[in-house]
VEXDREN-2710 file (C-alpha; in Angstrom, 1 decimal):
% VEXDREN-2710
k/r/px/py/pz
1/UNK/69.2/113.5/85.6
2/UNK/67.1/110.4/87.4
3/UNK/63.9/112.4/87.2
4/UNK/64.9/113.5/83.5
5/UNK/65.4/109.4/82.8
6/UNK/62.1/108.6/84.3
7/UNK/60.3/110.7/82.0
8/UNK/62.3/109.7/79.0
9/UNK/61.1/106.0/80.1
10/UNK/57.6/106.8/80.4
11/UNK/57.2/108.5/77.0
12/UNK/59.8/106.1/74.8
13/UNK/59.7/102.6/74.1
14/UNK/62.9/100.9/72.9
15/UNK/62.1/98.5/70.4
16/UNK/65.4/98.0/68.2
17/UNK/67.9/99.2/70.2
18/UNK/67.5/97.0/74.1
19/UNK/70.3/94.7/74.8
20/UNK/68.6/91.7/73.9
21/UNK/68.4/93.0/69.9
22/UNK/72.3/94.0/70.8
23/UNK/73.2/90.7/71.7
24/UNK/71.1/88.8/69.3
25/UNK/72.7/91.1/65.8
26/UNK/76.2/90.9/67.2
27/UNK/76.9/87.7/68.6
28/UNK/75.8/84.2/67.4
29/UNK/76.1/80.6/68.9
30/UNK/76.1/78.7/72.2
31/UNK/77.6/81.9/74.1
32/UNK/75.1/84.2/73.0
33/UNK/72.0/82.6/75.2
34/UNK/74.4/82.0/78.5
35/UNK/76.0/86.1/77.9
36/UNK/72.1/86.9/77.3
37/UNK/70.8/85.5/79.8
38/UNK/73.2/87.0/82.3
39/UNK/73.2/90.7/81.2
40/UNK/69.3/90.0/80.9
41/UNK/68.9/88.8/84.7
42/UNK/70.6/92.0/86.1
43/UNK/67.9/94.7/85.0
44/UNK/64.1/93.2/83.8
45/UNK/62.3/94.5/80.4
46/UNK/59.0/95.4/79.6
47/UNK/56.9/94.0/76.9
48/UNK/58.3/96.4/74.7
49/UNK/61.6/95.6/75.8
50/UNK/62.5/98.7/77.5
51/UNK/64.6/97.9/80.6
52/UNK/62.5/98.5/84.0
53/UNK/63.6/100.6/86.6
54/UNK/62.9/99.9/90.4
55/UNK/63.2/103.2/92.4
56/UNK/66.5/101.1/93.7
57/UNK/68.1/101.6/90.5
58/UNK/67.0/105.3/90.3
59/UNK/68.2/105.9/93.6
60/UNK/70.4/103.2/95.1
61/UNK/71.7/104.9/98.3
62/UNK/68.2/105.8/99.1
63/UNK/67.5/104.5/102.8
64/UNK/66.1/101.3/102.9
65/UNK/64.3/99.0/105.9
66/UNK/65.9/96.2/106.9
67/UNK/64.4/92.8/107.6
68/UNK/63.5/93.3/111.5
69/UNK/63.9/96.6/113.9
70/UNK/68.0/97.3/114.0
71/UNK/69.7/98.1/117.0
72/UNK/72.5/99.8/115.1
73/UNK/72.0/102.5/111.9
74/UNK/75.6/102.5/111.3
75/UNK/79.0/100.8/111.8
76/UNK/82.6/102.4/112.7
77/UNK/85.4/99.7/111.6
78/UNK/88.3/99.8/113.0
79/UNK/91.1/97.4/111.5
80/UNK/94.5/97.5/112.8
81/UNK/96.0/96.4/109.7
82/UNK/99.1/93.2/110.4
83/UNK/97.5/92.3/113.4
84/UNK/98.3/93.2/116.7
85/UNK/99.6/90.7/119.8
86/UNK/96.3/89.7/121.6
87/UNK/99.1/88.5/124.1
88/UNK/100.2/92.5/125.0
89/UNK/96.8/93.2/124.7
90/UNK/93.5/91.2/126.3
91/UNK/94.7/87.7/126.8
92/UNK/96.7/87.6/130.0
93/UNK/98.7/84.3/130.4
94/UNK/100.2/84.1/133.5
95/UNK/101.7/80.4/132.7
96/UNK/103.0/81.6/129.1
97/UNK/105.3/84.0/131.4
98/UNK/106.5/80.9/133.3
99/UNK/107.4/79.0/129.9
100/UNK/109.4/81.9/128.5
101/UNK/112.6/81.1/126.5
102/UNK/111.7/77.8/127.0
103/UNK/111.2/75.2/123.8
104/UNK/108.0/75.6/122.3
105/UNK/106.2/72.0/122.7
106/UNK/106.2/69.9/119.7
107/UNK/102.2/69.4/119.3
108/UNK/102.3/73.5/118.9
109/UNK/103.9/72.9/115.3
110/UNK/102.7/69.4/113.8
111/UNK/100.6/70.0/111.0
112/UNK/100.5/73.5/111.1
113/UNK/102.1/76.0/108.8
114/UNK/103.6/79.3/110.1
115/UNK/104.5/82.1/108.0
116/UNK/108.3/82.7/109.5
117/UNK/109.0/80.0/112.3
118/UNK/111.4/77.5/111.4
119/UNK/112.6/74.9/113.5
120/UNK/112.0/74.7/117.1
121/UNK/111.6/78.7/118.7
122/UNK/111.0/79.0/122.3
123/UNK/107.8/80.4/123.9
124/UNK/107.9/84.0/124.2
125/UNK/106.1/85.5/127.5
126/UNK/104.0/88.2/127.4
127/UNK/105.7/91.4/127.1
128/UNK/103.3/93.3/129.1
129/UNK/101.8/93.8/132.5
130/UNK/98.1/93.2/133.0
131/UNK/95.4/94.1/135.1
132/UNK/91.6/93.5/135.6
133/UNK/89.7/96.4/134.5
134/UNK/86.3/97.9/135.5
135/UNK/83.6/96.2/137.0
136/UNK/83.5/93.4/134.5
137/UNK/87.0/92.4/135.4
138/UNK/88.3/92.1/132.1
139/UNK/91.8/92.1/131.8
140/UNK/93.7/94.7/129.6
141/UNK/97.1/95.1/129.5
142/UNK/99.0/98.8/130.8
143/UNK/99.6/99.1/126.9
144/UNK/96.0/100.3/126.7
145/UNK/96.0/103.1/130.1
146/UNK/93.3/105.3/128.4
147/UNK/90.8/102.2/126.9
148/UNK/91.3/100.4/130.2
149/UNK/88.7/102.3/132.1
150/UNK/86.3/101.2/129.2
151/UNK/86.7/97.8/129.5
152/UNK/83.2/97.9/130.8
153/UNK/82.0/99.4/127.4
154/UNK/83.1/96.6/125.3
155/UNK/82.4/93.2/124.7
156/UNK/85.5/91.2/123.7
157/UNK/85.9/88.2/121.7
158/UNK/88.5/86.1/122.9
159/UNK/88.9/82.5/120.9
160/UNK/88.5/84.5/117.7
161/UNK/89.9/82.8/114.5
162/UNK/90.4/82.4/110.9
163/UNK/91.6/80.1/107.9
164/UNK/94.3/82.2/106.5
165/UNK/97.8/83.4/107.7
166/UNK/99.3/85.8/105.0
167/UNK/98.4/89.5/105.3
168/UNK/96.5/89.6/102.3
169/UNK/93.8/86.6/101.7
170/UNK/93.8/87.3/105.9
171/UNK/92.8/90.7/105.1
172/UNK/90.6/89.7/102.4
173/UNK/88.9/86.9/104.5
174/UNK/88.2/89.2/107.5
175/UNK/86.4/92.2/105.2
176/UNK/84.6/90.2/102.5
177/UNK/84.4/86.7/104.1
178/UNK/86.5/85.1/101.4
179/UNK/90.1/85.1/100.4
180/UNK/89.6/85.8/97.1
181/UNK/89.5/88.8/95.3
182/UNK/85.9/89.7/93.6
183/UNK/83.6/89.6/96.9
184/UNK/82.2/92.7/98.0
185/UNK/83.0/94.4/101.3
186/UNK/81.3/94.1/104.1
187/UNK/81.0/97.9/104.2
188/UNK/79.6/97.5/100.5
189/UNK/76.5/95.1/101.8
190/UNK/76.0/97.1/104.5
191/UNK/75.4/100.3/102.5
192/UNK/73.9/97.9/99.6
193/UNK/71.5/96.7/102.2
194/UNK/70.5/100.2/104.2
195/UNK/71.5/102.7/102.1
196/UNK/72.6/106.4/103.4
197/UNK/70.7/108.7/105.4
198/UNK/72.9/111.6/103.8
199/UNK/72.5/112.0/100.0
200/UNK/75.5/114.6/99.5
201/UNK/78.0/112.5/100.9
202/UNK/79.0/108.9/99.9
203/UNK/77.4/105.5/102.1
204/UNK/81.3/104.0/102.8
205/UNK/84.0/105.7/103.5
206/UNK/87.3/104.8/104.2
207/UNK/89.9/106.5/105.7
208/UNK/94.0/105.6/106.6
209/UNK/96.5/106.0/108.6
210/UNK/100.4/104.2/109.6
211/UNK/101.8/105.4/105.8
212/UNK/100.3/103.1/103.9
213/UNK/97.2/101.0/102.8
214/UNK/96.4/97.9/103.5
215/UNK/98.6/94.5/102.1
216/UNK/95.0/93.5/100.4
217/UNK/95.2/96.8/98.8
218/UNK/91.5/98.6/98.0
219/UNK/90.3/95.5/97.4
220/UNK/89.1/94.6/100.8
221/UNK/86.8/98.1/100.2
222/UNK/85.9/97.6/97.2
223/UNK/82.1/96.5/95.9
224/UNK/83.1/93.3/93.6
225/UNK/80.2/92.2/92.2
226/UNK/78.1/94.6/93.6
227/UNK/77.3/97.9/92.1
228/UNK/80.2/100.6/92.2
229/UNK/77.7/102.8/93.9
230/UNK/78.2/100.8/96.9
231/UNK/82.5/100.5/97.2
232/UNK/84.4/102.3/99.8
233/UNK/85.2/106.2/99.0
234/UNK/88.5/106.7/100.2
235/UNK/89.2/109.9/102.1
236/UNK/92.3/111.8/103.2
237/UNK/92.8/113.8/106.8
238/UNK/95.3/115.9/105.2
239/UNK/95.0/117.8/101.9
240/UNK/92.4/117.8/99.8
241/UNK/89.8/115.0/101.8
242/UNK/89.5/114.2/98.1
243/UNK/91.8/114.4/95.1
244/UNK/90.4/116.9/92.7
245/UNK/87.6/118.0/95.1
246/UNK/88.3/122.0/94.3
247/UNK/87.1/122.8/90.5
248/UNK/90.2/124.2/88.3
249/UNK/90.8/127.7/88.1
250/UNK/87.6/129.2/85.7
251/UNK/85.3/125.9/86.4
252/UNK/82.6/127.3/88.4
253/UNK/79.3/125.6/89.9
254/UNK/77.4/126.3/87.1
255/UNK/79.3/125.5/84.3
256/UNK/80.1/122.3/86.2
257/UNK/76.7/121.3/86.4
258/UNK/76.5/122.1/82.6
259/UNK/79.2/119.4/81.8
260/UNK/77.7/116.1/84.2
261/UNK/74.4/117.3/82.8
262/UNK/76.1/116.8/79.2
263/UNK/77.7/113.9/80.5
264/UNK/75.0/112.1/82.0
265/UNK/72.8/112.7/78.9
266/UNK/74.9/110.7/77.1
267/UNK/75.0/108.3/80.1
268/UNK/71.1/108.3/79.6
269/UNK/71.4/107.4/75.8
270/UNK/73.7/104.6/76.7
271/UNK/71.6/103.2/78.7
272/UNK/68.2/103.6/77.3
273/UNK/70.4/101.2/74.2
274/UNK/71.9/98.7/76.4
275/UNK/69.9/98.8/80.1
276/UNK/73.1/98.0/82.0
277/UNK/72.9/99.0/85.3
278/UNK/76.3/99.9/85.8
279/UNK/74.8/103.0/83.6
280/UNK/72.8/104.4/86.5
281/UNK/75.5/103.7/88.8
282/UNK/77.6/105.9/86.6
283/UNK/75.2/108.4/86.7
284/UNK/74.5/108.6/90.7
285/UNK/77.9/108.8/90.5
286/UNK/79.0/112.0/88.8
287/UNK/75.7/113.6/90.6
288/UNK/77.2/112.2/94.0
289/UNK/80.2/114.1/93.0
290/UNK/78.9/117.3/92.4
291/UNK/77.2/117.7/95.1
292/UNK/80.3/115.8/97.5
293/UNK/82.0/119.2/96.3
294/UNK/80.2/121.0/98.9
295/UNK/79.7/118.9/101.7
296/UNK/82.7/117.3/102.1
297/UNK/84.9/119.7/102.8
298/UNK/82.8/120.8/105.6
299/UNK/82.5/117.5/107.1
300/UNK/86.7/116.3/106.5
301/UNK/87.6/119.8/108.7
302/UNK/88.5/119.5/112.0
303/UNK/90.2/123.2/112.2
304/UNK/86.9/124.4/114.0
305/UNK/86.6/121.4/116.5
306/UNK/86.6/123.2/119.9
307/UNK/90.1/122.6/121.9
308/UNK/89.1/119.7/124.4
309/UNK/87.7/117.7/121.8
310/UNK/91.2/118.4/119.9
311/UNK/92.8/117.2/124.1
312/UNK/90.6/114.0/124.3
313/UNK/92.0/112.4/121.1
314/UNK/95.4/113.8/120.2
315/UNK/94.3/115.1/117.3
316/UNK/96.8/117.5/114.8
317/UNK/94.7/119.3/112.3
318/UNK/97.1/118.9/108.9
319/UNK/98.1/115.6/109.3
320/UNK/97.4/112.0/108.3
321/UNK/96.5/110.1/111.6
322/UNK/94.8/107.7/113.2
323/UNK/93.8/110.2/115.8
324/UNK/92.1/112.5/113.6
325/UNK/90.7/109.7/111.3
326/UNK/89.0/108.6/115.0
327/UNK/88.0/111.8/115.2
328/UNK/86.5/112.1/111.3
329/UNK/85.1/109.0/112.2
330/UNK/82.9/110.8/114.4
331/UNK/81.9/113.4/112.5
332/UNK/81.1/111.1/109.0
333/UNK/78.6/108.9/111.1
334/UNK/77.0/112.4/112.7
335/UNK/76.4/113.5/109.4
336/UNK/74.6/109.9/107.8
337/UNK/77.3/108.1/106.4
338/UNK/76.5/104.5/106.8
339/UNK/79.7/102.7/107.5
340/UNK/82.7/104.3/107.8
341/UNK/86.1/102.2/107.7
342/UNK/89.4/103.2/109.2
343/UNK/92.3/101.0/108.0
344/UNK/95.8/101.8/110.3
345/UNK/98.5/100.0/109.1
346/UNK/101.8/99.2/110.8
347/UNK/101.0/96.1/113.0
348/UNK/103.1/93.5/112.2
349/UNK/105.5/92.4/115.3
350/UNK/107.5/90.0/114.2
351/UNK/111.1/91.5/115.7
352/UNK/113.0/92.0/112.5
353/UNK/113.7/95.3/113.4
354/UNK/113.2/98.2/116.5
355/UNK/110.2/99.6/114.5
356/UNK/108.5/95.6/114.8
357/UNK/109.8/94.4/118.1
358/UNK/107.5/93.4/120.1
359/UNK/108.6/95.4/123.5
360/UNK/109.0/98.7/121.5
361/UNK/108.2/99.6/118.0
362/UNK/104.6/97.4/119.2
363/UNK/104.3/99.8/122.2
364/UNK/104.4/103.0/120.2
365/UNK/102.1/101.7/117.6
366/UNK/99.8/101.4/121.3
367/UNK/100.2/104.5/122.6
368/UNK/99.2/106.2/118.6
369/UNK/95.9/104.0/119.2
370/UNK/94.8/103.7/122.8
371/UNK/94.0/107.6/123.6
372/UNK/91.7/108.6/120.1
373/UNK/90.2/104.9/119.7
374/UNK/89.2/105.6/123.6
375/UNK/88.2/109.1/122.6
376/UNK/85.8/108.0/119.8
377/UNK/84.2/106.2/122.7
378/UNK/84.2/108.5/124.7
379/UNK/82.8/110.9/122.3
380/UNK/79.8/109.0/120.3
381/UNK/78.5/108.1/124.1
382/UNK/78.4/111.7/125.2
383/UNK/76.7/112.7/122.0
384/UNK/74.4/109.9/122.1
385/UNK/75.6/108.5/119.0
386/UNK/77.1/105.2/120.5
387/UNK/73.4/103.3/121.1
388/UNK/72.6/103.1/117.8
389/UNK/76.9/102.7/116.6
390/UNK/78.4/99.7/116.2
391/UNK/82.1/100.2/116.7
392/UNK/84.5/97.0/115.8
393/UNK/88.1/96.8/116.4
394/UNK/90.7/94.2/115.1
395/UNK/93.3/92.7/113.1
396/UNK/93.0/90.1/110.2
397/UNK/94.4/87.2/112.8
398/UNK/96.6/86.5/116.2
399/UNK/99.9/86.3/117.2
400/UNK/101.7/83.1/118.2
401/UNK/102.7/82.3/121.9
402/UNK/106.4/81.6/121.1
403/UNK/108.8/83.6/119.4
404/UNK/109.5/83.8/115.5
405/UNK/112.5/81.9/114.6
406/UNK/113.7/82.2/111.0
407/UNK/115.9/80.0/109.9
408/UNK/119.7/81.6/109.4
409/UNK/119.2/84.8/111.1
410/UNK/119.3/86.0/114.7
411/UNK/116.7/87.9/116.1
412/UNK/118.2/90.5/118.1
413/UNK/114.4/91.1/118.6
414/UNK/111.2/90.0/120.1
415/UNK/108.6/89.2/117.7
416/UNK/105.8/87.1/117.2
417/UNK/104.6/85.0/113.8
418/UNK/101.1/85.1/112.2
419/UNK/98.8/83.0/114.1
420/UNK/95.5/82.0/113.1
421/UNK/94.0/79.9/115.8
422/UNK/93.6/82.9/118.7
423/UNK/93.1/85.8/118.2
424/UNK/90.7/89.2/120.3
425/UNK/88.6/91.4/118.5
426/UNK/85.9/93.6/120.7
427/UNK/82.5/95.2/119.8
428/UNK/80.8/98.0/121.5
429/UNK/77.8/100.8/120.9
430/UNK/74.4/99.7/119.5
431/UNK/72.8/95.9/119.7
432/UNK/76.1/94.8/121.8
433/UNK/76.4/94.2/125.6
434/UNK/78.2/96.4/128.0
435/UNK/81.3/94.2/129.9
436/UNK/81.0/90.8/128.2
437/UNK/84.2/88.9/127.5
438/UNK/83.1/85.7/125.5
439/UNK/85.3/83.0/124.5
440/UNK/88.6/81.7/125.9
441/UNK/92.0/80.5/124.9
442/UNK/94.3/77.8/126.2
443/UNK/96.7/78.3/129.1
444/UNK/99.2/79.8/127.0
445/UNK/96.7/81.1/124.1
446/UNK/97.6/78.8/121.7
447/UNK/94.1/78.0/120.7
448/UNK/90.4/78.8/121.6
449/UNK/89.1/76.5/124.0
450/UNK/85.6/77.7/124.1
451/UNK/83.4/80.0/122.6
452/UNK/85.4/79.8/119.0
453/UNK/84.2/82.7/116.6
454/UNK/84.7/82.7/113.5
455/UNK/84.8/85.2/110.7
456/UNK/81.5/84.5/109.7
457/UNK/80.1/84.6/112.5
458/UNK/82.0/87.9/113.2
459/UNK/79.5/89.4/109.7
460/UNK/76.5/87.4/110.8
461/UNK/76.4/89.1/114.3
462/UNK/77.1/92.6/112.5
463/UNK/74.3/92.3/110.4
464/UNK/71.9/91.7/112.7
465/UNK/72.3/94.1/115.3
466/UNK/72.0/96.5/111.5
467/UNK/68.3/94.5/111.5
468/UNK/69.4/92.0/108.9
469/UNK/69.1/88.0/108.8
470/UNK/72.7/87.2/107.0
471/UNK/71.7/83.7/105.6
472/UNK/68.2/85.9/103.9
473/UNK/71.0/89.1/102.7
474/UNK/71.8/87.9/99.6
475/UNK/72.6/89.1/96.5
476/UNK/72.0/87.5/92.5
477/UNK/75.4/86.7/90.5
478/UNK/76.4/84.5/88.5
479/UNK/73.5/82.7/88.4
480/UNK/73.3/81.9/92.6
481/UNK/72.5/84.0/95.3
482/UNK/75.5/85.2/97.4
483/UNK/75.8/86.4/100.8
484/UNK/78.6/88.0/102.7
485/UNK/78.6/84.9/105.5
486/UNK/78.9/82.4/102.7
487/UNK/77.7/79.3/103.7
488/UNK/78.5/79.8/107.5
489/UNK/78.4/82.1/110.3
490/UNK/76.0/82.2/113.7
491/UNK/75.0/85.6/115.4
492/UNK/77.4/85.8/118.2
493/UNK/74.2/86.0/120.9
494/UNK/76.3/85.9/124.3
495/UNK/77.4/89.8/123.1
496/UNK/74.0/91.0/122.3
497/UNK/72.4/92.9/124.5
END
């Protein structure tokens, strides 16, 4: 259908019917020039007033070059959505132990806001036994017994933090670098910015686990002002990898390719009148589809994935988990797919229940993730997919060093509130150094005390190990460029190797 639109440009010229004679019939005064001008600055016009096409627009997953020599071509996310304890986890505190049940300090709680604690709590030790790892020495907790011997694979970021505290905007913040909704993922620039090396399966793909998606919703995959070509596809590990993948009963291939040509001809007209891109994207779209119907099955099966593999991360062909989503995570990347997002939600410890405490329902949500997010590891380096994979692992913020206290109610268990001063997230695979633990918290890990990241800064150093410049990555709305660090962010540099 793009090489069918291509022709149709180069033998017609659209003289009455190009948005600018739209917009000029149907709609008068002030609004008209501003509306005009906007719809107008989103896809040029010849002479004639046809609309141009760049081969961008033709193809927009096409692969493109980024501005220097990556040393990454792809990016496995993986977000452990309502944050996990950094305290049970990476950031031993040996004094916070000595404070516990004790009254947490009153500069801890001037000025700040909390999403649960309520009056003075007490400081809450870590619930967790800890031990330095590898040759680096980092310290992991005995929650984590399979990542542990690859803490020298990683490099963590310890004095991680950000400006919200609700799941949500947090969410929001930490995947599109603002806490609004409307900004496009950071899957969606990347695979805006380098395309796909795999034209029959989508650039982003997400995939989820824990029962249920994320508080932001698909918002924090989604392509806001960018075009729909470039949001998260969302993909299932059991049933159908796609709803309405199979063709109904009588639909075959043919006569499906019958009905998107029929389709997109319309599409074609459509646009040929009013040049919005969102046209095209349409149109990649249902051809995307088509041929999605044949790959994707393929790739979303692990059935055939030889026994150890199946040992080395846990995986249970026919269901939804984060294990086999590690595993499909594999796989996607193998096959070209760009960025690749897993989302597994179930984090949030704050001790209102068994399934949150802090010293149980926490340590089973562990044990789920230690073994396949080690595997994946594992797995890309013996394939020699992890040089040129980024891999990232976090939450949306950090836990709090004393125990949530809500007003009225006893906690019959241990639990921790939102924190957004502290937090660890880690990096590993192509562009990042191997054993690196940059950053540090307080004596209790309150708050970062040196090397402070920041969110931004977490999306600058992302994009260029992927070989872009994040304050030159920009994208036209609204009359501005935008970028995904906003006005801030530095490349982490003490992780890059």
């Amino acid at each position: 259908m793009i090489s069918k639109l291509v022709k149709e440009f180069q033998k017609r010229e659209v003289e009455s019917t190009t948005r600018r004679h739209f917009i000029r019939d149907c709609v008068s005064g002030m609004g008209t020039a501003a509306f005009g001008a906007m719809m107008l600055s989103s896809c040029g016009s010849s002479s004639s007033g046809s609309p141009q096409l760049s081969a961008r627009d033709l193809n927009p997953l096409a692969p493109q070059s980024p501005h220097f020599a990556p040393k990454a071509k792809r990016v496995i996310y993986l977000h452990m959505a309502g944050a996990p304890s950094q305290l049970e986890l990476f950031d031993y505190k040996p004094e916070l132990q000595k404070l516990h049940n004790q009254p947490c300090p009153e500069s801890f709680l001037e000025g700040k806001k909390f999403a649960f604690i309520r009056g003075v709590p007490n400081m809450l030790g870590p619930q967790a036994n800890f031990k330095q790892r590898g040759e680096s020495g980092a310290w992991v907790s005995d929650n984590l017994p399979h990542f542990a011997g690859l803490a020298d694979e990683v490099s963590f970021l310890k004095a991680v933090h950000t400006e919200q505290f609700n799941h949500g905007p947090a969410q929001l913040f930490m995947h599109t670098g603002n806490a609004r909704l409307g900004r496009p993922s950071v899957g969606s620039w990347v695979t805006y910015g380098l395309g796909s090396e795999n034209n029959n399966l989508p650039g982003f793909v997400v995939l989820t686990s824990g029962g249920k998606t994320p508080d932001a919703g698909k918002s924090v995959w989604g392509s806001g002002f960018l075009p729909s070509v470039y949001q998260g596809v969302q993909c299932r590990s059991k049933g159908d990898p796609v709803l309405y993948i199979q063709d109904p009963k009588g639909m075959d291939r043919s006569l499906k390719a019958n009905v998107i040509e029929a389709i997109n001809d319309v599409n074609q007209q459509e646009f040929m009148e009013y040049g919005d891109p969102e046209i095209l994207a349409r149109i990649n779209q249902y051809e995307m589809a088509y041929r999605m119907q044949i790959e994707v099955p393929e790739v979303m099966n692990i059935d055939d994935e030889p026994k150890y593999i199946h040992e080395l991360y846990g995986t249970e062909p026919g269901r939804e988990s984060f294990a086999n989503n590690c595993l499909l995570a594999r796989k996607l990347v193998e096959k070209g797919v760009r960025f690749v997002q897993l989302y597994d939600w179930g984090w949030d410890s704050h001790g209102t229940g068994q399934s949150t405490a802090i010293d149980y329902g926490f340590r089973n949500k562990c044990r789920e993730m230690d073994r396949p997010m080690s595997a994946l590891l594992l797995d890309l380096k013996q394939r020699g997919l992890l040089e040129e994979t980024l891999v990232v692992w976090g939450g949306e913020f950090g836990r709090t060093p004393m125990q949530e206290n809500r007003e009225g109610k006893k906690m019959a268990f241990l639990g921790r509130d939102h924190h957004t001063e502290a937090f660890t997230m880690w990096m590993a695979g192509g562009g990042i150094a191997k054993g690196v633990s940059h950053g540090q918290t307080d004596e209790v890990g309150y708050a970062g005390v040196e090397g402070r990241t920041s969110v931004h800064d977490i999306h600058a150093t992302i994009l260029h190990v992927l070989g872009y410049d994040h304050e030159r990555f920009t994208y036209n709305f609204q009359g501005r460029p935008f970028r995904l660090t906003d006005v801030g962010g530095n490349v982490i540099k003490k992780i890059l190797a």
